[in-house]
C-alpha positions in Angstrom: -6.7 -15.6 7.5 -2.9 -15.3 7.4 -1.3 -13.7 10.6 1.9 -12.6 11.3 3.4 -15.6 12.4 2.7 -17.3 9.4 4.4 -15.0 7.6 7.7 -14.4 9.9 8.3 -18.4 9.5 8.0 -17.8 5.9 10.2 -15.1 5.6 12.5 -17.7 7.8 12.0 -20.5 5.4 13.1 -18.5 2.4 16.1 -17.2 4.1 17.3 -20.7 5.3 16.4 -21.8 1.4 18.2 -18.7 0.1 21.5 -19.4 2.5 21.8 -22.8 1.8 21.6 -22.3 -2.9 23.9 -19.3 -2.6 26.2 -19.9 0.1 26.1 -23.0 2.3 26.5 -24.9 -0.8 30.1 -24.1 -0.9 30.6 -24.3 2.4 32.7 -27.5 2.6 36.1 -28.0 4.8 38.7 -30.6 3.9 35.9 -32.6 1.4 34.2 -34.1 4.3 32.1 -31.5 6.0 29.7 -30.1 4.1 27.2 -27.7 5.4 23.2 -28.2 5.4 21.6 -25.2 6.8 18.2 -25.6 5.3 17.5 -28.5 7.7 17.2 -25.9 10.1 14.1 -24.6 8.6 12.4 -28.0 9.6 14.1 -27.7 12.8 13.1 -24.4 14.3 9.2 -25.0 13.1 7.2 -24.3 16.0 6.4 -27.3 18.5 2.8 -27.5 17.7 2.6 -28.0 14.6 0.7 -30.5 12.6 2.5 -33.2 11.7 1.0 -33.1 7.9 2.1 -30.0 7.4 5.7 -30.9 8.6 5.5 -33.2 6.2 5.0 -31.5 3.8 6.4 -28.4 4.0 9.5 -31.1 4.2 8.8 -32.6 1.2 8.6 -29.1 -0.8 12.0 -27.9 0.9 13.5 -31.3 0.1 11.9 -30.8 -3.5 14.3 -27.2 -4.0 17.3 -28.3 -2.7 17.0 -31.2 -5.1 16.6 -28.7 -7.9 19.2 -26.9 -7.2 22.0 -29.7 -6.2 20.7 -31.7 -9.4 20.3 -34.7 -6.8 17.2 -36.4 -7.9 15.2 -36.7 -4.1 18.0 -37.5 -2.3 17.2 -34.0 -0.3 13.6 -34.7 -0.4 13.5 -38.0 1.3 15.9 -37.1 3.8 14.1 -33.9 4.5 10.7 -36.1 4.3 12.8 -38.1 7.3 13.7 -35.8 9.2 10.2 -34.4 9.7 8.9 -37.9 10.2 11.3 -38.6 12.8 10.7 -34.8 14.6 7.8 -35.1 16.4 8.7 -38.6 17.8 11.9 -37.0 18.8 10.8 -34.4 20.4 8.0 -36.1 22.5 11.2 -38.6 23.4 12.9 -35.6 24.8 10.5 -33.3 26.6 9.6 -33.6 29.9 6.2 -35.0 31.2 4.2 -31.7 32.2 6.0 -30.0 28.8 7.4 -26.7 28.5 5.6 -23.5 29.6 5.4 -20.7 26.6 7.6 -22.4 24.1 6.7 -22.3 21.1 9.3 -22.6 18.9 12.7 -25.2 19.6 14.9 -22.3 19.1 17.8 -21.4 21.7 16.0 -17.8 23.0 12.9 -20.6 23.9 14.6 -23.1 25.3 18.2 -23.5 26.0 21.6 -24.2 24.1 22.1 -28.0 25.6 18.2 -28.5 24.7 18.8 -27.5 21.3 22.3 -29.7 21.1 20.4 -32.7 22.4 17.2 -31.8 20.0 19.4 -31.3 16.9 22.2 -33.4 16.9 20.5 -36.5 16.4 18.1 -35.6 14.2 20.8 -33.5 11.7 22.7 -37.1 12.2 19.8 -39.1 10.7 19.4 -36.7 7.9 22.9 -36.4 6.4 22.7 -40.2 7.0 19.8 -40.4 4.6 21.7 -38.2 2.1 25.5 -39.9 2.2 24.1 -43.4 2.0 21.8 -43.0 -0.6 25.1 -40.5 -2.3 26.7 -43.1 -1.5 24.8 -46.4 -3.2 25.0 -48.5 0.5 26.7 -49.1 2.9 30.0 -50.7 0.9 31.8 -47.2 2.3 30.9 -47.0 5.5 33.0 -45.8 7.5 34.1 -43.2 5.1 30.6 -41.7 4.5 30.1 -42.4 8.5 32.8 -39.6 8.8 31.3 -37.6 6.4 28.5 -37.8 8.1 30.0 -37.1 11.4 31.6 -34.0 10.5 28.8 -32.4 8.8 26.5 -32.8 11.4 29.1 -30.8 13.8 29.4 -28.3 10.9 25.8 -27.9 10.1 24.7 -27.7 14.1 27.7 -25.1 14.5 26.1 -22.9 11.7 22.7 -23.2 13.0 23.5 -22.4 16.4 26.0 -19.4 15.3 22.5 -18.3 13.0 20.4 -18.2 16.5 22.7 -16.4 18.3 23.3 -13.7 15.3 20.0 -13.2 14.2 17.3 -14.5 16.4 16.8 -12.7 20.2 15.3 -13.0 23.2 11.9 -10.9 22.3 12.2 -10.3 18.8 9.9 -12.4 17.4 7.4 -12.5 20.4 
């Protein structure tokens, strides 16, 4: 039986999908920063979720971002990453006796610093996936590092502008 929850974070998923094809892939400042909004939709799963399905609810939004950027997996193995490295991330930055009512890592759960300190890394070690492998190694690296760099800071800034514009205290509960 589907219930409502299922189908609000699927109504989320397509809309962090939809945002990133139509508009976030022109988002780019100065050819450096680019922004990578669906990464949030891997993000702001809920915390209890199986990891097999992060996995591969990953590997399928990796899978249509590579479709529509004509990049051959780049998106789907950095996606794949990033929802590998979640859990252990997460478990790395949660206190001992856990959270009380949390469901979800979003900012109305938790707090803004918790969801700096939970996304920053992990958007870091996606668009690392992507720029290397864009890149063919690690012969640029300081150039893709910068890249890199500034696109986290871009794509964290969007998420967190998203949270505060469309997701608040109560509305989903």
């Amino acid at each position: 039986m589907i219930n409502t929850l299922n189908i609000k974070q699927l109504i989320i998923w397509l809309l962090f999908i939809s945002a990133q094809i139509l508009l976030a892939q022109n988002l780019v400042l100065y050819d450096r920063a680019f922004c990578f909004i669906y990464a949030g939709a891997i993000l702001l799963l809920p915390l209890n979720i199986s990891r097999n399905y992060l996995m591969v609810i990953a590997f399928f939004t990796g899978f249509i971002i590579d479709i529509f950027y004509n990049s051959l997996g780049t998106h789907m193995a950095a996606t794949t990453f990033l929802a590998f490295v979640r859990p252990l991330w997460i478990n790395a930055i949660t206190p001992r006796g856990g959270y009380e009512n949390v469901d979800s890592p979003a900012i109305k759960d938790i707090s803004l610093s918790w969801f700096l300190a939970y996304s920053l890394p992990l958007v870091f070690l996606h668009l690392s996936v992507i720029f290397f492998i864009e890149a063919g190694g690690f012969h640029m690296f300081f150039f893709v590092l910068l890249k890199v760099i500034a696109s986290t800071l871009l794509t964290v800034l969007v998420l967190v502008i998203i949270q505060y514009l469309f997701y608040s205290k109560g509305r989903y509960s």
